[in-house]
N, C-alpha and C positions, 0 to 999 in steps of 0.2 A: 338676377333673374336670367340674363343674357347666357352666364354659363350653366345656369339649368336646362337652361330649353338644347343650347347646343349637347349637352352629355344625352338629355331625355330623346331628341331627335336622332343624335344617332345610333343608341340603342335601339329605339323604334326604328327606322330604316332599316336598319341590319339585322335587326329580329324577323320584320318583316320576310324577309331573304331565305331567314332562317325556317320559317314556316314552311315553305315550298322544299327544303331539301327535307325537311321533317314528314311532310307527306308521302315523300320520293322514299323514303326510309333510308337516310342515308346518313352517314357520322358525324357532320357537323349539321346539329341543328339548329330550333330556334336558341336555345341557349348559349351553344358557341358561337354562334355571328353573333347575339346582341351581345356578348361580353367582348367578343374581336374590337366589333364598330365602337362601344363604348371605353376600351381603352383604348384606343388610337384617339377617339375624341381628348379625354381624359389628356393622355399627353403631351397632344399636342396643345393643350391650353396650359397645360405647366411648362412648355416651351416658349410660349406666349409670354407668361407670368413671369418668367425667370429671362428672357431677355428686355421686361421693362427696365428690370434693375442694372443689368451690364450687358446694353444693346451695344457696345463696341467690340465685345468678347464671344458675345451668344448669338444665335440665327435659330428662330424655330424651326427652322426647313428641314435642320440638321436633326430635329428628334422624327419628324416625320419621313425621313429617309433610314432612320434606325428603325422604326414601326413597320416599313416596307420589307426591312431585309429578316425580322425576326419573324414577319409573317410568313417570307418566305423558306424559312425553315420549320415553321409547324406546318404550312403546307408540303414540303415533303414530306415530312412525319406521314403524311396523311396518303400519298400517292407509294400503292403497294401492287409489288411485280408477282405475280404468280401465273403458274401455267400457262408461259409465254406469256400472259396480257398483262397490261398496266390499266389499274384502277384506281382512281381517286383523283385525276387530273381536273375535274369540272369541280370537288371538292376543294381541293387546294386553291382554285381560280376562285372561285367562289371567297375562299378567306381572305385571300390577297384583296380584291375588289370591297369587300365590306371593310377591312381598313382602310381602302383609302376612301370608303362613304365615310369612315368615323374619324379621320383627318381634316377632309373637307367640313364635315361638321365643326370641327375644334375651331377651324379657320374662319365658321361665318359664313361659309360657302352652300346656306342653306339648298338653293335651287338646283345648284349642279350634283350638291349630293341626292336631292330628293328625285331627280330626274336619271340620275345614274340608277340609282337603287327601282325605279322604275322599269329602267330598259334591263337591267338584271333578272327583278323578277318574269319579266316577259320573255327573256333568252330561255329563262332555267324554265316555266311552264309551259311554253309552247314550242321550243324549238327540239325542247330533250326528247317528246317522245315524237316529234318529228322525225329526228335524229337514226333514234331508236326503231325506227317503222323502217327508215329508207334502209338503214344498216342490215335490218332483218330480211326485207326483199333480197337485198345483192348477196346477202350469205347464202339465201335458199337460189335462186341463179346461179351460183358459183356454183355449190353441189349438183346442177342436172347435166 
């Protein structure tokens, strides 16, 4: 049951995540975070599982550092240059950050992931169209 609740939590945390980029309409939604956080989770418990058996040879750390780096190449995938601007940076941040909510779940680490994925959804709901409002003043100042 211990490894259900961790895969079922961090699906849900990272779904969670995923709903707010979903409203934002934006490409990674709820179904890409909760499958991101749920295979990072996934992982790193076959990290777990597979260092019981040859813990002098194996380190989970080291799958959860592989999790890190392939996220961060679907997050470039995802950050795209056009007409001067770059778009997809709070995307890509976003993936990175709910692997490592589905890491920390794999590990047990129920409250720092539920608290991360907390302060997550609170950055991306309130700060983006904070963001987006100050962004928008300084652009129409710049042009008078």
């Amino acid at each position: 049951m211990e490894i259900v609740l961790r895969l079922v939590l961090a699906a849900v945390l990272s779904g969670l995540i995923g709903i707010e980029r979903e409203m934002r309409q934006k490409p990674a939604g709820v179904r890409t975070n909760a499958l991101i956080g749920l295979g990072a989770s996934l992982m790193t418990l076959s990290g777990i599982y597979i260092s019981s058996f040859a813990p002098s040879i194996t380190d989970p750390s080291r799958i959860a550092s592989i999790v890190v780096q392939g996220i961060g190449f679907l997050g470039a995938g995802a950050i795209i240059q056009a007409s001067g601007s770059v778009r997809g940076l709070t995307t890509a941040a976003t993936m990175w950050v709910v692997a490592g909510i589905g890491i920390a779940c794999g590990f047990g680490f129920y409250w720092p992931a539920a608290i991360t994925a907390l302060i997550v959804f609170i950055l991306l709901a309130f700060f983006g169209p904070l963001d987006a409002k100050l962004m928008g003043e300084e652009s129409r100042s710049e042009k008078k």
